[in-house]
C-alpha positions as CSV (number, residue, x, y, z in Angstrom):
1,X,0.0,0.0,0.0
2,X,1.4,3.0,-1.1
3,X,0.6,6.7,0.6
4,X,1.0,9.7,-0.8
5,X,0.1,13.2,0.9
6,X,-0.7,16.6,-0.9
7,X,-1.8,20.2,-0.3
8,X,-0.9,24.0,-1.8
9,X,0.3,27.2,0.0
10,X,1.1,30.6,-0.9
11,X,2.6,33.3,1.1
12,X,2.9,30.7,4.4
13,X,5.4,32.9,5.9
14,X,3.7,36.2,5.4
15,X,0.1,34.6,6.7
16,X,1.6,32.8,9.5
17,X,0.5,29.2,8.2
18,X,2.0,25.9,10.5
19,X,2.7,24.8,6.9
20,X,6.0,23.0,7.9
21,X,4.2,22.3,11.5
22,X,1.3,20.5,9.5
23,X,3.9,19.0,6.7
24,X,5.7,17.2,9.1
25,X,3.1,15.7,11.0
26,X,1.9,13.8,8.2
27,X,5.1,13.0,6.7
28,X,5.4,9.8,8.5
29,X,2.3,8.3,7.3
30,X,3.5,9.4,3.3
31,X,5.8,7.8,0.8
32,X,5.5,10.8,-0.9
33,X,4.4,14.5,-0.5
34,X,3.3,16.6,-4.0
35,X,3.0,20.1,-3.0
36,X,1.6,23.3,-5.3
37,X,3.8,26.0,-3.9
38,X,2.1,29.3,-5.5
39,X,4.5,32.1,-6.3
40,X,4.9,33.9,-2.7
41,X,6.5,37.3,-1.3
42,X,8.2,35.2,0.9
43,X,10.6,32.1,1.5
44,X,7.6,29.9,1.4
45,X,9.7,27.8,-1.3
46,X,12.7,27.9,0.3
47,X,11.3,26.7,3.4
48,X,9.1,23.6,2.1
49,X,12.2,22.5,-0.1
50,X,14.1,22.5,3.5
51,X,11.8,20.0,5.2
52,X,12.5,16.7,3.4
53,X,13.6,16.8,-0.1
54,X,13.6,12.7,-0.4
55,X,9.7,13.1,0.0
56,X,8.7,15.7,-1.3
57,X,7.7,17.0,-4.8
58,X,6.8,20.7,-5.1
59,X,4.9,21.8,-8.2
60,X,5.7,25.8,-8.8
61,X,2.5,27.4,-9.5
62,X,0.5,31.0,-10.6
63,X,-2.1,31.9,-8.6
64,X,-4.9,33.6,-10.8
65,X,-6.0,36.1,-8.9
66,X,-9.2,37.0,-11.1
67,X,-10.5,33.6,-10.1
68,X,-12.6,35.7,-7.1
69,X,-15.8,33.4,-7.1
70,X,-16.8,30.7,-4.6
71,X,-13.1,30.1,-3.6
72,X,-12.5,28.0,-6.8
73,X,-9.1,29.3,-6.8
74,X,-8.2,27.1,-4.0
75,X,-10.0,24.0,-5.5
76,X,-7.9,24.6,-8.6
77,X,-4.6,24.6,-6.7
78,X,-5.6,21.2,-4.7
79,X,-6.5,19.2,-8.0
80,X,-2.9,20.5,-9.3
81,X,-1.4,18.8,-6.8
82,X,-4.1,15.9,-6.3
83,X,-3.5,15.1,-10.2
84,X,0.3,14.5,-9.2
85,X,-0.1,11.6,-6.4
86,X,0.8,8.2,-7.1
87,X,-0.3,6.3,-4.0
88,X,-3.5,3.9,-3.4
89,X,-4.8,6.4,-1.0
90,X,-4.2,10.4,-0.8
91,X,-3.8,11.7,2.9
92,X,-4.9,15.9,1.8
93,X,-4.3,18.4,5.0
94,X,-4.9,22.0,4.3
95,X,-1.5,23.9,5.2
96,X,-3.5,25.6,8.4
97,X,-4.8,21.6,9.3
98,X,-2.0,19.8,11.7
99,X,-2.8,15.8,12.8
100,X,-1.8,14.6,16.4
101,X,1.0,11.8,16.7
102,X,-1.1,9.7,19.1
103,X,-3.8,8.9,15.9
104,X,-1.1,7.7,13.3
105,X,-1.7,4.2,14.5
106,X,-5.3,4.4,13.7
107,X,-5.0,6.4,10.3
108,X,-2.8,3.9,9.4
109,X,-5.5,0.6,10.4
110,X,-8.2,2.1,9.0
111,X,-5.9,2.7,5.3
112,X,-5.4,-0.8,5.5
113,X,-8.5,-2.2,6.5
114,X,-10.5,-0.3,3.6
115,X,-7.6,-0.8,1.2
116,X,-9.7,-3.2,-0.9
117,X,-13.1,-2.7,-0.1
118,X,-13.5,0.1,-3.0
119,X,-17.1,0.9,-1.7
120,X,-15.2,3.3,0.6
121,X,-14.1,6.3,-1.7
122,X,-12.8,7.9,1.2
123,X,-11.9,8.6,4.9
124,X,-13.8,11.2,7.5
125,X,-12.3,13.1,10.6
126,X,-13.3,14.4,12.9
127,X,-12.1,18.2,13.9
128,X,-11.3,20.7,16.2
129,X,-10.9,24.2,15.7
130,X,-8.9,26.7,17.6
131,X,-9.9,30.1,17.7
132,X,-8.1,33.3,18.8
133,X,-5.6,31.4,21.0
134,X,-4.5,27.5,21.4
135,X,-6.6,27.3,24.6
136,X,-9.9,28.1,23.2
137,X,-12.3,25.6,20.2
138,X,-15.5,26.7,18.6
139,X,-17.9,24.8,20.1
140,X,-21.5,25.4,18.2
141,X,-22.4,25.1,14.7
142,X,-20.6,27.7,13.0
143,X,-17.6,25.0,12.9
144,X,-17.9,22.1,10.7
145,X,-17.9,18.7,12.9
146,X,-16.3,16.7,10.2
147,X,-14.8,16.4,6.6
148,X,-13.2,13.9,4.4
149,X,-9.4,14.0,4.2
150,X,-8.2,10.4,2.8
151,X,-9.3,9.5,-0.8
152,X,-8.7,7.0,-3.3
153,X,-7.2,9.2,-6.2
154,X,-7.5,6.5,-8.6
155,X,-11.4,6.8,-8.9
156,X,-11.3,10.6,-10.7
157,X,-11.7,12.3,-7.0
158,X,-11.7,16.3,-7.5
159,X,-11.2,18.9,-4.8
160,X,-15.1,20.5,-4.4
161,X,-16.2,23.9,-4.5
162,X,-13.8,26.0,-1.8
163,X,-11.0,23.7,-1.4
164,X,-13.2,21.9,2.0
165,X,-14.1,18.9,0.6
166,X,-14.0,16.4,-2.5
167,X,-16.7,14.7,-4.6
168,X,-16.1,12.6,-8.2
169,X,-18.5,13.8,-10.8
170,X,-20.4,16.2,-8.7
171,X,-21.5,13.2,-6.4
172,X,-21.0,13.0,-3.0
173,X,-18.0,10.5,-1.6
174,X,-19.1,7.4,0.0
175,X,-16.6,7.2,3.0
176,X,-15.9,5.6,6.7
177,X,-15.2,7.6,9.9
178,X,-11.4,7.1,11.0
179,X,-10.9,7.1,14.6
180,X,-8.5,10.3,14.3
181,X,-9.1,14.2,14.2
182,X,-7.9,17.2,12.6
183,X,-6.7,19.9,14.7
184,X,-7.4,23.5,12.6
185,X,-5.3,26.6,13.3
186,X,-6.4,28.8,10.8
187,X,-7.8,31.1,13.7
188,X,-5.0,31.5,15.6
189,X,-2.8,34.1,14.6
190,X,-1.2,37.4,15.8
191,X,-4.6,39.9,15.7
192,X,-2.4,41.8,12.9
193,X,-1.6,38.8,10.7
194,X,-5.3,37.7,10.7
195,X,-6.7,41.0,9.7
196,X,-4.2,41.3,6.9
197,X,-4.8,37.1,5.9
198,X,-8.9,38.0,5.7
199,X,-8.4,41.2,3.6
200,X,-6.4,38.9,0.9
201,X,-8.5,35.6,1.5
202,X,-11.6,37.1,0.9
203,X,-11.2,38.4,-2.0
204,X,-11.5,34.8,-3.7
205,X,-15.0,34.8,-2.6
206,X,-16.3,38.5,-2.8
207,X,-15.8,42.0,-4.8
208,X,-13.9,45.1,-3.3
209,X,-17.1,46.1,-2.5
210,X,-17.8,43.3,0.0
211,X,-14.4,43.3,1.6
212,X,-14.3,46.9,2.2
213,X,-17.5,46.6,4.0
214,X,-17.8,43.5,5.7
215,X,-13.5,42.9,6.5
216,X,-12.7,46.9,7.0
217,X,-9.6,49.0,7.1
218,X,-9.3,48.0,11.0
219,X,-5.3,46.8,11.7
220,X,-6.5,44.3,14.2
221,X,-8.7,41.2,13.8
222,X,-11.5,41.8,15.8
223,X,-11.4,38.2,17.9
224,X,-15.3,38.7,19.5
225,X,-16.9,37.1,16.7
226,X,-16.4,33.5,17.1
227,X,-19.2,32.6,19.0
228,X,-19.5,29.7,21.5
229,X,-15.7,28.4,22.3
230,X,-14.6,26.3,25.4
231,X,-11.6,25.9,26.9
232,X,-9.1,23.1,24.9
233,X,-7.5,20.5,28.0
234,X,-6.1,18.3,25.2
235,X,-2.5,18.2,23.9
236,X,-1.1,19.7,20.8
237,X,0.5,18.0,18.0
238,X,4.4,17.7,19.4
239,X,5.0,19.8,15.8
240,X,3.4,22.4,17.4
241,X,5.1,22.6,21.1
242,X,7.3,25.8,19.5
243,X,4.2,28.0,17.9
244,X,1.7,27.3,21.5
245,X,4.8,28.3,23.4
246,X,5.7,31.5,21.6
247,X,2.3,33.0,21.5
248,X,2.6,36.6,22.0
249,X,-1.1,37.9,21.6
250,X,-3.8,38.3,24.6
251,X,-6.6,36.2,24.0
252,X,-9.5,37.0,26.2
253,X,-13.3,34.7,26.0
254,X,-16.4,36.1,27.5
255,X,-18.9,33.8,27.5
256,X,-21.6,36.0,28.7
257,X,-21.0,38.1,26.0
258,X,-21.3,36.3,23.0
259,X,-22.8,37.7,19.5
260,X,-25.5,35.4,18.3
261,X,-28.9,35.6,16.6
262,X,-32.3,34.3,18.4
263,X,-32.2,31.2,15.8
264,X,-28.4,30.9,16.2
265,X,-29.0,30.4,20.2
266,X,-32.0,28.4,19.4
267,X,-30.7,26.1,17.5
268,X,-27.4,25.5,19.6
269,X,-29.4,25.1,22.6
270,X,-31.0,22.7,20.5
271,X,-27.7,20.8,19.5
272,X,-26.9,20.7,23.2
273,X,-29.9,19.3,24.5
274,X,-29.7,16.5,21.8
275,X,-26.8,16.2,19.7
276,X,-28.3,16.6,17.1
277,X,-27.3,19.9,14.3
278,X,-29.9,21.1,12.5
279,X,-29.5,21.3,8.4
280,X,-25.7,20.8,8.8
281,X,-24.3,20.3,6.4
282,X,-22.6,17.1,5.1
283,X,-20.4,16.8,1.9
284,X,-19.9,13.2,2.4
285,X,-22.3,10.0,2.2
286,X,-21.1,8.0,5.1
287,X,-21.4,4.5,4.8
């Protein structure tokens, strides 16, 4: 069984991505590691050729930056890579998407017990998302519960819509939970860094127009509007023991205070009661 691993990044430095954090906490599990490296105002490149150069194969790319609908952009730069791997199953972490040591064992089972049952088109995790500070998670329904991160590349698999998730010819995967999550740091950043990472990253969604209004000209990130968090008691990644340690930003949760609608409280009251999420929203058939 062969494993490869894939992803893209632009501009890691400058948007203070973990993308060598993230990298090498897959690496283990991957005979190989295909990489779309955009063109960057940084040592991005320089960095990612650092890391392992036995494993891994960077693909220099151009970003279009007119492509500003729906986040296709980033779809675009995944199936660059994607169409690259050579392994019988693709392990695909976004470069802000880190996996935790302790779960390699049972990434690795659940590779080999599906390996020939070719009903499963893919494999789901579970995640957890930081926000604002490595202490806090989301914790209501504004933070996707799960998505599919191992596929079979062999079957004409294509990164969906925004880069989340994957489908092959517009249908849903049919895929098995793994026993393993996905820890997300996209959300924790210097309050400067975050501001300046929105600004850019929207724009592959939304006009001038939208960004101006709805991002600002603020230089700070405005950290208030995440909603419901709770404190994180876990462990980190190991990869990660340097960036937790060194953060140099005050991170402060009020959960008295927290800016939701009637029908967002609603229905997270409802989701606490019951477990069960109303309308969410599953890119995945699981089987």
């Amino acid at each position: 069984m062969k494993i490869s691993g894939f992803s893209f990044v632009r501009n890691g430095i400058k948007y203070d991505y973990p993308f060598e954090e993230s990298i090498r906490s897959v690496l283990p599990l991957c005979d190989e590691f295909v990489l779309a490296v955009g063109k960057s105002e940084d040592d991005t490149l320089k960095r990612v050729l650092a890391i392992n150069p036995s494993k891994i194969r960077v693909i220099e790319t151009v970003w279009d930056d007119l492509l500003r609908e729906g986040g296709a952009v980033l779809a675009q730069q995944t199936n660059i890579a994607l169409d690259q791997v050579t392994g019988d199953w693709a392990f695909y972490l976004q470069v802000d998407e880190v996996i935790h040591e302790r779960d390699h064992t049972s990434i690795l089972d659940a590779m080999h017990r599906h390996q020939h049952d070719h009903n499963v088109e893919g494999l789901l995790f579970s995640y957890t998302h930081f926000f604002g500070s490595y202490r806090y998670v989301g914790n209501s329904r504004r933070w996707y519960r799960n998505e599919i991160r191992i596929i079979r590349p062999e079957i004409g698999v294509r990164s969906w819509g925004d880069a989340q998730g994957f489908r092959k010819n517009g249908q849903k995967l049919r895929v098995k939970p793994v026993n393993a999550v996905i820890y997300h740091y996209g959300w924790v950043k210097p309050p400067a860094v975050q501001q300046a990472k929105q600004l850019t990253f929207n724009k592959f969604w939304h006009p001038d127009e939208w960004v101006a209004e709805h991002v600002g000209d603020s230089a700070q990130y405005d950290y208030s509007s995440g909603g419901r968090l709770q404190p994180f008691n876990g462990t980190h990644p190991a990869v990660m023991k340097r960036r937790v340690e060194s953060q140099n930003w005050q991170f402060n949760y009020d959960p008295e205070n927290i800016q939701e609608s009637l029908k967002e409280k609603l229905l997270n009251w409802i989701e606490a009661k019951t477990g069960w999420r109303i309308g969410e929203y599953k890119n995945y058939e699981e089987l």
